[in-house]
mmCIF file of the N, C-alpha and C atoms, coordinates in Angstrom:
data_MODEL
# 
_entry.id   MODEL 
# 
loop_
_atom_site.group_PDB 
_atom_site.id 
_atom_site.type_symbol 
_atom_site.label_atom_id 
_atom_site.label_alt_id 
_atom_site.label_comp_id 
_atom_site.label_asym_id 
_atom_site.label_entity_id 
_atom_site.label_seq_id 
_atom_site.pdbx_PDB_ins_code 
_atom_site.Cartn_x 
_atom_site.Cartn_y 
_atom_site.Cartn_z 
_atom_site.occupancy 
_atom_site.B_iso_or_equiv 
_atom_site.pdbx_formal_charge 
_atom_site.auth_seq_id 
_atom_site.auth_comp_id 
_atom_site.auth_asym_id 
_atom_site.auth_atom_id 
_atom_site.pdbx_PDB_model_num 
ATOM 1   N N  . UNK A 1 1  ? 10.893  -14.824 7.370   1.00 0.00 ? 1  UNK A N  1 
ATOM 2   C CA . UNK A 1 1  ? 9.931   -14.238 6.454   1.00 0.00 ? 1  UNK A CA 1 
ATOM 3   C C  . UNK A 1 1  ? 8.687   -13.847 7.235   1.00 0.00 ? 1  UNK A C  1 
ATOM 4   N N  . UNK A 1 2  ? 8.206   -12.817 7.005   1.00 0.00 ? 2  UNK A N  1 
ATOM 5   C CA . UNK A 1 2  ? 7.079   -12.259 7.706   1.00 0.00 ? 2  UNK A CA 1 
ATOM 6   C C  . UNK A 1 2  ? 6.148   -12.535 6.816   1.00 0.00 ? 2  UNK A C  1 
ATOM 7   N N  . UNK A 1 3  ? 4.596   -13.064 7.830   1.00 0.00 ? 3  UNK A N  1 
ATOM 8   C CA . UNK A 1 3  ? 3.219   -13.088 7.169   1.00 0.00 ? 3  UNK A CA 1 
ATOM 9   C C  . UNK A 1 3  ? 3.510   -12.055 5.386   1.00 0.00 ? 3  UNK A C  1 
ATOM 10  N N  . UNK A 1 4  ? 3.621   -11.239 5.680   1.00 0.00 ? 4  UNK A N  1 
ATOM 11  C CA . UNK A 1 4  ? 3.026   -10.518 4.903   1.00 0.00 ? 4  UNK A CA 1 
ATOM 12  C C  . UNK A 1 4  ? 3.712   -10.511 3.432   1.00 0.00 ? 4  UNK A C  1 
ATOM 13  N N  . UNK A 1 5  ? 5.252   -10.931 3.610   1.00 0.00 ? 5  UNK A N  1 
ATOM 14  C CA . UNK A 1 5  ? 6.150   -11.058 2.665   1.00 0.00 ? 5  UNK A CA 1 
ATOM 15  C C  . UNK A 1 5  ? 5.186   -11.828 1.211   1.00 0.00 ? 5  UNK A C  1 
ATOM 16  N N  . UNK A 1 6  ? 4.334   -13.074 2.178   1.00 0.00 ? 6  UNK A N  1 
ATOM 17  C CA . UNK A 1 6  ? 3.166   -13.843 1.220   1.00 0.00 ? 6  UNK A CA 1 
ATOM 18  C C  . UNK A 1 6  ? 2.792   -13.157 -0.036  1.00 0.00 ? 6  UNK A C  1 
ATOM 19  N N  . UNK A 1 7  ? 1.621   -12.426 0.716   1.00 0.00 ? 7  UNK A N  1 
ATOM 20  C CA . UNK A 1 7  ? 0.843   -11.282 -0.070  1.00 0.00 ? 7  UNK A CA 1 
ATOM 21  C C  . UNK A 1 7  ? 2.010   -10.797 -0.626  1.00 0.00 ? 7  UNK A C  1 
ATOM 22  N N  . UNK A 1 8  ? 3.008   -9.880  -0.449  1.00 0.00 ? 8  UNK A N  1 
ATOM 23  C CA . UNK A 1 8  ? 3.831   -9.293  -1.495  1.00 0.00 ? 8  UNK A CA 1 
ATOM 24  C C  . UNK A 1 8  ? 4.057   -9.994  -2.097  1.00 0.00 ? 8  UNK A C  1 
ATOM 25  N N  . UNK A 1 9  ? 4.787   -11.221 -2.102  1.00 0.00 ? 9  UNK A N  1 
ATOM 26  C CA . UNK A 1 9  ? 5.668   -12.050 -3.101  1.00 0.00 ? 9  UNK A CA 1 
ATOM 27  C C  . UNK A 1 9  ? 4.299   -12.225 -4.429  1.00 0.00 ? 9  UNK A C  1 
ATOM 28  N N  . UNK A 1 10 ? 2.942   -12.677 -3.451  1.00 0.00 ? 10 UNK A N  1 
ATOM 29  C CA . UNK A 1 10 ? 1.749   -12.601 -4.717  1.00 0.00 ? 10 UNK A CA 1 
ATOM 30  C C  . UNK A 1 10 ? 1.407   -12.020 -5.527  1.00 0.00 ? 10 UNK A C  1 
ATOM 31  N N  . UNK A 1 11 ? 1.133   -10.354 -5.369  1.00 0.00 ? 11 UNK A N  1 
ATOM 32  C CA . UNK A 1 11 ? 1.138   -9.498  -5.720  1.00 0.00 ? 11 UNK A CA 1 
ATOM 33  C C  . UNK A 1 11 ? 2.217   -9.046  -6.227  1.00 0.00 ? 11 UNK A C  1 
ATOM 34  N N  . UNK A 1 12 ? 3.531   -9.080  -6.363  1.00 0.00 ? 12 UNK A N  1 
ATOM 35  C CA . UNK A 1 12 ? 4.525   -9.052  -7.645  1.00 0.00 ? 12 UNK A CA 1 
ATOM 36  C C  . UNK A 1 12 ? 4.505   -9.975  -8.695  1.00 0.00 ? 12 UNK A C  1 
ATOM 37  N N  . UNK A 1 13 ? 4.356   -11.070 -8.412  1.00 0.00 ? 13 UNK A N  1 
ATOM 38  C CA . UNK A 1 13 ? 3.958   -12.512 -9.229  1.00 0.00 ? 13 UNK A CA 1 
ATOM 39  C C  . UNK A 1 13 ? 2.852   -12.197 -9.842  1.00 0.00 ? 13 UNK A C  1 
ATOM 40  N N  . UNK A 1 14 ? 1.928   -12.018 -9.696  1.00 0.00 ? 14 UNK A N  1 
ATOM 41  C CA . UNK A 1 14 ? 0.517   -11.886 -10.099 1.00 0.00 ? 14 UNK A CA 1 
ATOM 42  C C  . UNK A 1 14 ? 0.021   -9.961  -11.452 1.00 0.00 ? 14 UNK A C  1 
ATOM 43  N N  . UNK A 1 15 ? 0.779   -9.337  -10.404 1.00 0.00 ? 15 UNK A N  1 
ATOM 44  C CA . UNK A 1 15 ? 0.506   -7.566  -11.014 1.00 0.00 ? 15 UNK A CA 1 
ATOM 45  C C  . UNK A 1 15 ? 1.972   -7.502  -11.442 1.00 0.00 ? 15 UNK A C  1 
ATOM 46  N N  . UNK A 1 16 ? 3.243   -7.725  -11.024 1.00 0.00 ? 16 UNK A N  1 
ATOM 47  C CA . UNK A 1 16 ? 4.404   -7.429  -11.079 1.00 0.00 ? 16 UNK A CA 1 
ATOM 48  C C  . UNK A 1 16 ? 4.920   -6.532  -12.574 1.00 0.00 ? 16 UNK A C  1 
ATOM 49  N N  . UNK A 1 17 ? 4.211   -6.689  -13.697 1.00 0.00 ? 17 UNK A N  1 
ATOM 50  C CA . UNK A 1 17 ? 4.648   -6.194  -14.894 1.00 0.00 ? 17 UNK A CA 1 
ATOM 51  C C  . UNK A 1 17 ? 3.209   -5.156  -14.982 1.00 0.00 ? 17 UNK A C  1 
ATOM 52  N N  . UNK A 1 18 ? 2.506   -4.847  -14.365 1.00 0.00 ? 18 UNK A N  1 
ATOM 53  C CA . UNK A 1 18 ? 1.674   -4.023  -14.696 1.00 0.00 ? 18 UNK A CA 1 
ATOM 54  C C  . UNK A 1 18 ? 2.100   -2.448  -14.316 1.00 0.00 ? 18 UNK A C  1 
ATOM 55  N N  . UNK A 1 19 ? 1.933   -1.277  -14.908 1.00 0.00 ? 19 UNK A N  1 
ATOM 56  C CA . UNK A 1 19 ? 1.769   0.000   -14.321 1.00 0.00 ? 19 UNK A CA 1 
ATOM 57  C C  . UNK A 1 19 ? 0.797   0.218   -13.775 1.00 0.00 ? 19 UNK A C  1 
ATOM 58  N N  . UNK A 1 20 ? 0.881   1.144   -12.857 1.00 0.00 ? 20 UNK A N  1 
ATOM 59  C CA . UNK A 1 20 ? -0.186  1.814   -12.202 1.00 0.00 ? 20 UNK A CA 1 
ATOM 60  C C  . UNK A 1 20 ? 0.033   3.460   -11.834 1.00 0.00 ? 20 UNK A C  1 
ATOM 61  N N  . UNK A 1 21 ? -0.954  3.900   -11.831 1.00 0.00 ? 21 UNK A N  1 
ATOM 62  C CA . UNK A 1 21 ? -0.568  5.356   -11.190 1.00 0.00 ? 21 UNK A CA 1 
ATOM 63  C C  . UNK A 1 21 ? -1.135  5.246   -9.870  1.00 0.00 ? 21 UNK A C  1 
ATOM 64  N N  . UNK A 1 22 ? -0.491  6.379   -8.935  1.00 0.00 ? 22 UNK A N  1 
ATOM 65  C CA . UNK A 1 22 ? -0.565  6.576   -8.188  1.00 0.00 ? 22 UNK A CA 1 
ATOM 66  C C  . UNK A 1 22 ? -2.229  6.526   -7.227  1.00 0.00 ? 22 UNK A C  1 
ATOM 67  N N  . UNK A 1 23 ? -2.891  7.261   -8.392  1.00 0.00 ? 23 UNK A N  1 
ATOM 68  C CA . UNK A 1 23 ? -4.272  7.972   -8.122  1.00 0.00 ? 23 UNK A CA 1 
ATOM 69  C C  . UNK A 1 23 ? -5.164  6.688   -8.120  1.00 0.00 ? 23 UNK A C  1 
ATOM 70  N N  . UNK A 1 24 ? -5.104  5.448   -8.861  1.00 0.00 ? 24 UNK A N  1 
ATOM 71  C CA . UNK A 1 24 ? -5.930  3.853   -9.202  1.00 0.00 ? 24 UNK A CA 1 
ATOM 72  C C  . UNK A 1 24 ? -5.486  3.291   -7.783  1.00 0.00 ? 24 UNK A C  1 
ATOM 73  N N  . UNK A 1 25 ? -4.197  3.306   -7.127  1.00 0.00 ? 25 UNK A N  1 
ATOM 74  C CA . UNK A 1 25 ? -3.747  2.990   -5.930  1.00 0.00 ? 25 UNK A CA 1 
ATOM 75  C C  . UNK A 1 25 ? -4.297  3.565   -4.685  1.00 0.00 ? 25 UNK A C  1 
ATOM 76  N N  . UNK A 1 26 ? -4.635  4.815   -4.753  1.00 0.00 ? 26 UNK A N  1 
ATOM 77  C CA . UNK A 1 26 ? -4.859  5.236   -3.646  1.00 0.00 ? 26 UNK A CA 1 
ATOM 78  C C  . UNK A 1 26 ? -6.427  4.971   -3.945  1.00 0.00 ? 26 UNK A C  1 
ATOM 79  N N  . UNK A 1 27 ? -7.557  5.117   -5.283  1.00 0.00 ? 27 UNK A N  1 
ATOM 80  C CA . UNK A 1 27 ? -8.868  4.111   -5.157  1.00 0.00 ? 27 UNK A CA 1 
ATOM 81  C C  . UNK A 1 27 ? -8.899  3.119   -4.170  1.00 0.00 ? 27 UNK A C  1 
ATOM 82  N N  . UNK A 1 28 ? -7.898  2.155   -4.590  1.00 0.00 ? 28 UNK A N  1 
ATOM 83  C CA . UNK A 1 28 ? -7.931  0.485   -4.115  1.00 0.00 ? 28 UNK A CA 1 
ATOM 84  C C  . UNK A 1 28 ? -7.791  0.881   -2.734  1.00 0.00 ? 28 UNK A C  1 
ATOM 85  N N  . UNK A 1 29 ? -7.015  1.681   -2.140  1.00 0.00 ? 29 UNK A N  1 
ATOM 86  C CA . UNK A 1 29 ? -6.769  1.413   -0.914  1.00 0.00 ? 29 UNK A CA 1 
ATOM 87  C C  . UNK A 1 29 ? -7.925  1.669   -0.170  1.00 0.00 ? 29 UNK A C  1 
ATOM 88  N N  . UNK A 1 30 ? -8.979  3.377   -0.844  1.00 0.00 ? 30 UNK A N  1 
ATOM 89  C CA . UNK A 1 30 ? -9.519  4.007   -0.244  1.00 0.00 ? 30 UNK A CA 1 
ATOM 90  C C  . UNK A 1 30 ? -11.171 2.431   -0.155  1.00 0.00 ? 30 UNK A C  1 
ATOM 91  N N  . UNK A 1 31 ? -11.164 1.538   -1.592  1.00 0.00 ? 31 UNK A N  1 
ATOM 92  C CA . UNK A 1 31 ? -12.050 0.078   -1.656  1.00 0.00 ? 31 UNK A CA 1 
ATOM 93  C C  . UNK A 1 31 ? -11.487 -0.453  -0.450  1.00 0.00 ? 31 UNK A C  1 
ATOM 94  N N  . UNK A 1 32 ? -10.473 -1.044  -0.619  1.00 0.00 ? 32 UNK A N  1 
ATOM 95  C CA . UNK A 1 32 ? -10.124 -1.791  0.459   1.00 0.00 ? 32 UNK A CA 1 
ATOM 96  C C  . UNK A 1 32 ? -10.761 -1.412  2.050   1.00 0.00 ? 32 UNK A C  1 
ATOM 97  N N  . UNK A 1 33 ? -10.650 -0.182  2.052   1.00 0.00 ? 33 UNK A N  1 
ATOM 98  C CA . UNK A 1 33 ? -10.290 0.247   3.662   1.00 0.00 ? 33 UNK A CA 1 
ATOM 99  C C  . UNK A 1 33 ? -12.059 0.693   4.140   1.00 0.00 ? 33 UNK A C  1 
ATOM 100 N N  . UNK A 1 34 ? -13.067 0.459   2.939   1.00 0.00 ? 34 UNK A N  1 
ATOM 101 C CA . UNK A 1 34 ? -14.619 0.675   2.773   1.00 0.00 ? 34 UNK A CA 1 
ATOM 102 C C  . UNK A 1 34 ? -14.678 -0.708  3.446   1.00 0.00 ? 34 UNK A C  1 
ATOM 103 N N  . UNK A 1 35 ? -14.602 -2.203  2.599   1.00 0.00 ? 35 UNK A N  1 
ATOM 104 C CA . UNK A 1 35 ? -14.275 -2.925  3.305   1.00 0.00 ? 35 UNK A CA 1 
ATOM 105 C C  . UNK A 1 35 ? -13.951 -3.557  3.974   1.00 0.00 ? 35 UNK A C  1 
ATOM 106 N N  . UNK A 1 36 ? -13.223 -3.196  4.685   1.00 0.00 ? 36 UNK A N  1 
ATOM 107 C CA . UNK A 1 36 ? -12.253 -3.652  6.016   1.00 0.00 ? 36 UNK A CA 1 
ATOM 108 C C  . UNK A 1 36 ? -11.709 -2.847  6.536   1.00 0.00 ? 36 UNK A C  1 
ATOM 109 N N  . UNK A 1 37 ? -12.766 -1.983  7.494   1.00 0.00 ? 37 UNK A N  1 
ATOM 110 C CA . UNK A 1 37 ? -12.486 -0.782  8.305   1.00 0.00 ? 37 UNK A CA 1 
ATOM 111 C C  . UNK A 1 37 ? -11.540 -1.286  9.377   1.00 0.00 ? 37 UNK A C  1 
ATOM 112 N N  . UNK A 1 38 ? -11.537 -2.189  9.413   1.00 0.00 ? 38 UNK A N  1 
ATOM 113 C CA . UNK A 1 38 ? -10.249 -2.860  11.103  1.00 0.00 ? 38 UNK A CA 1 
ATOM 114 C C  . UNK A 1 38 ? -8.798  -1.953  10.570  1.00 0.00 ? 38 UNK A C  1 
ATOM 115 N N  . UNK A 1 39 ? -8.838  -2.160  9.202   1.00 0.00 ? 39 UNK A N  1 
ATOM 116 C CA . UNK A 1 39 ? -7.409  -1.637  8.536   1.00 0.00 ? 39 UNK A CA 1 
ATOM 117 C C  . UNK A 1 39 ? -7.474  -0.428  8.053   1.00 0.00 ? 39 UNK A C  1 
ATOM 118 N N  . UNK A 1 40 ? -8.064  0.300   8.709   1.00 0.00 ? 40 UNK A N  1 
ATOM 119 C CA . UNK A 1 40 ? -7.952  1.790   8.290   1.00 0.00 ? 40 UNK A CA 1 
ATOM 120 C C  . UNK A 1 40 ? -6.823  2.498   8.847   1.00 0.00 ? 40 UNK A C  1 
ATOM 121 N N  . UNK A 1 41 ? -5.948  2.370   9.650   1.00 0.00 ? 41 UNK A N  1 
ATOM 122 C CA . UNK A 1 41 ? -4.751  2.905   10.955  1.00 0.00 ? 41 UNK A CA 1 
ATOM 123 C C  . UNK A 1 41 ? -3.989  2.131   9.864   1.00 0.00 ? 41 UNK A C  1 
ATOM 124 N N  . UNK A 1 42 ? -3.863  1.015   9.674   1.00 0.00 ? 42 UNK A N  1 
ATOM 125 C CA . UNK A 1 42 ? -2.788  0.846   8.574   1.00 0.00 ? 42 UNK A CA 1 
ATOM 126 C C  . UNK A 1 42 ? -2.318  1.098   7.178   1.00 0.00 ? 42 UNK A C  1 
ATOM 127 N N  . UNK A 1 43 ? -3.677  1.687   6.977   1.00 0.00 ? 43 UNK A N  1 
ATOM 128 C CA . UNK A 1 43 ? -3.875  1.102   5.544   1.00 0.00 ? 43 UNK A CA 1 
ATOM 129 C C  . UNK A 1 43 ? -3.023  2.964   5.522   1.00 0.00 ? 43 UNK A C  1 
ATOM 130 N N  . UNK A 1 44 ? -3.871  3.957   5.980   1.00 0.00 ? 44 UNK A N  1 
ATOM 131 C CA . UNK A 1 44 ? -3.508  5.044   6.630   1.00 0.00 ? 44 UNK A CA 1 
ATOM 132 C C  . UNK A 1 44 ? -2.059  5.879   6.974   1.00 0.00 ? 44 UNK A C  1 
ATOM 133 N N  . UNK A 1 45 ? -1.017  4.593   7.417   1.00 0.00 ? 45 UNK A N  1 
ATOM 134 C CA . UNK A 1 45 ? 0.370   4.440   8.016   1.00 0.00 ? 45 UNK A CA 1 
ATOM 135 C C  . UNK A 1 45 ? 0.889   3.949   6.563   1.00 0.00 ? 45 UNK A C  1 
ATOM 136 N N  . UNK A 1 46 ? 0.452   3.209   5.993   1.00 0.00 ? 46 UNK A N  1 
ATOM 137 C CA . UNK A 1 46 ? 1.265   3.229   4.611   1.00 0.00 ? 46 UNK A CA 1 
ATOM 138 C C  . UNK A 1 46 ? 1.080   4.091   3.396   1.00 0.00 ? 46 UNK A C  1 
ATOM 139 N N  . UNK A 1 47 ? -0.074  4.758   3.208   1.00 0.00 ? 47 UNK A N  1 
ATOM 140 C CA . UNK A 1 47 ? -0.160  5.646   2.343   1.00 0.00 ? 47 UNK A CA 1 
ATOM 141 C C  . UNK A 1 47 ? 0.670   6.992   2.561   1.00 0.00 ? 47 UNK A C  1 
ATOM 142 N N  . UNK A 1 48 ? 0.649   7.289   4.072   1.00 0.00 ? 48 UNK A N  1 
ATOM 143 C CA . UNK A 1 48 ? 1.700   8.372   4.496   1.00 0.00 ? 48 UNK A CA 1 
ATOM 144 C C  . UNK A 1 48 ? 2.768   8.294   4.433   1.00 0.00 ? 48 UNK A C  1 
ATOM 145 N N  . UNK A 1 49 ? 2.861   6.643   4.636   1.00 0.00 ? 49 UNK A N  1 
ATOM 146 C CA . UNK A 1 49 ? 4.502   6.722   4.449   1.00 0.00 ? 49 UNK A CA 1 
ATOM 147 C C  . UNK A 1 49 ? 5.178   6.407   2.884   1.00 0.00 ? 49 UNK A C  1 
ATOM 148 N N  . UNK A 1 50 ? 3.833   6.229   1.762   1.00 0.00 ? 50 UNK A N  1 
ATOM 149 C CA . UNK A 1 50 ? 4.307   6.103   0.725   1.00 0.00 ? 50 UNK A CA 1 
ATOM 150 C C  . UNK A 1 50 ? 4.943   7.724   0.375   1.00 0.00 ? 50 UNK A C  1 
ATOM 151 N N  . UNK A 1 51 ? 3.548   8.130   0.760   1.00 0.00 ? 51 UNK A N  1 
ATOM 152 C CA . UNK A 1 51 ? 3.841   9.898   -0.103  1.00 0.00 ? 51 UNK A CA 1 
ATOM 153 C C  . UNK A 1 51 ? 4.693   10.523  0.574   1.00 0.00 ? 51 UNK A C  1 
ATOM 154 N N  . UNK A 1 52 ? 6.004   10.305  1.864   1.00 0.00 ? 52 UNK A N  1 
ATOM 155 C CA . UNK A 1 52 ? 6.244   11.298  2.375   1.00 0.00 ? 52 UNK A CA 1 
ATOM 156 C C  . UNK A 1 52 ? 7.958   10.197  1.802   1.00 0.00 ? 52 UNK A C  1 
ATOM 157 N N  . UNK A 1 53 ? 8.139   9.540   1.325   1.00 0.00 ? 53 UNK A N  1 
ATOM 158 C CA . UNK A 1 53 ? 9.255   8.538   0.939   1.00 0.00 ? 53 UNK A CA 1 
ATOM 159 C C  . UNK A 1 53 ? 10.142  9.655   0.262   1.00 0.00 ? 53 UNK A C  1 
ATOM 160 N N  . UNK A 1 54 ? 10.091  10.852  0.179   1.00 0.00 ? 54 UNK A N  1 
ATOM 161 C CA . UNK A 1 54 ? 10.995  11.755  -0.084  1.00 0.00 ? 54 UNK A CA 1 
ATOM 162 C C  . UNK A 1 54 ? 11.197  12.840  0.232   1.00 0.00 ? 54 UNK A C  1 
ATOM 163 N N  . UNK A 1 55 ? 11.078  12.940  1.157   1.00 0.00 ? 55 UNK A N  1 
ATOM 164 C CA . UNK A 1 55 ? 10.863  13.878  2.079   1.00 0.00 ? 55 UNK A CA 1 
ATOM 165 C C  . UNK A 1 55 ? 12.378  13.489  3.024   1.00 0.00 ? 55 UNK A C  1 
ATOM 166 N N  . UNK A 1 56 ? 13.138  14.854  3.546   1.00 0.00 ? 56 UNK A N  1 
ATOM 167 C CA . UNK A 1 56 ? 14.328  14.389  4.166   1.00 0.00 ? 56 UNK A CA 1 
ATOM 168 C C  . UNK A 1 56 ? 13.826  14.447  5.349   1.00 0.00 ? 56 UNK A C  1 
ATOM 169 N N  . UNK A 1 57 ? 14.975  13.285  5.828   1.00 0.00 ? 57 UNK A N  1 
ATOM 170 C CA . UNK A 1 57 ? 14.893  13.097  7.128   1.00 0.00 ? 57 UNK A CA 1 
ATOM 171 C C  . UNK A 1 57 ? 15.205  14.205  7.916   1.00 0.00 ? 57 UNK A C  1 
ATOM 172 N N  . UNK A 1 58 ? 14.267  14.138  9.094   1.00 0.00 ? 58 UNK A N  1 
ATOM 173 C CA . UNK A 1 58 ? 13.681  14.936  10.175  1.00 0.00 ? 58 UNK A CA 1 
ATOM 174 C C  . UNK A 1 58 ? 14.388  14.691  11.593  1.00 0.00 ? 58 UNK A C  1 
ATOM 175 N N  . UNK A 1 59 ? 15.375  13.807  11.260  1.00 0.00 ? 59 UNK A N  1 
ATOM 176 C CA . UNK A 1 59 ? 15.959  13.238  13.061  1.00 0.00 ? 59 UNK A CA 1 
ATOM 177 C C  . UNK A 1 59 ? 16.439  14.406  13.476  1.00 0.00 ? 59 UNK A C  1 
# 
């Protein structure tokens, strides 16, 4: 199990039955990443890789 599995497993437990749109998500991230500029390259790497999750593969 990786660190991070934590936080997920929390955050399904905790939000897991809630909706969200897209646009309240990318807020939080854009809060988050005001706060804790160290995680901007990541925070960054997952939003791209949320929105591009359908997009065909390129190999």
């Amino acid at each position: 199990m990786y660190f991070t599995d934590r936080g997920i497993e929390e955050l399904e437990r905790r939000r897991g039955e809630e909706e969200v749109t897209l646009a309240w998500l990318a807020e939080q991230l854009r809060v988050f990443t005001d706060l804790n500029p160290d995680f901007e390259v990541p925070v960054e790497r997952l939003a791209t890789w949320l929105a591009r999750l359908d997009d065909e593969d390129e190999d």
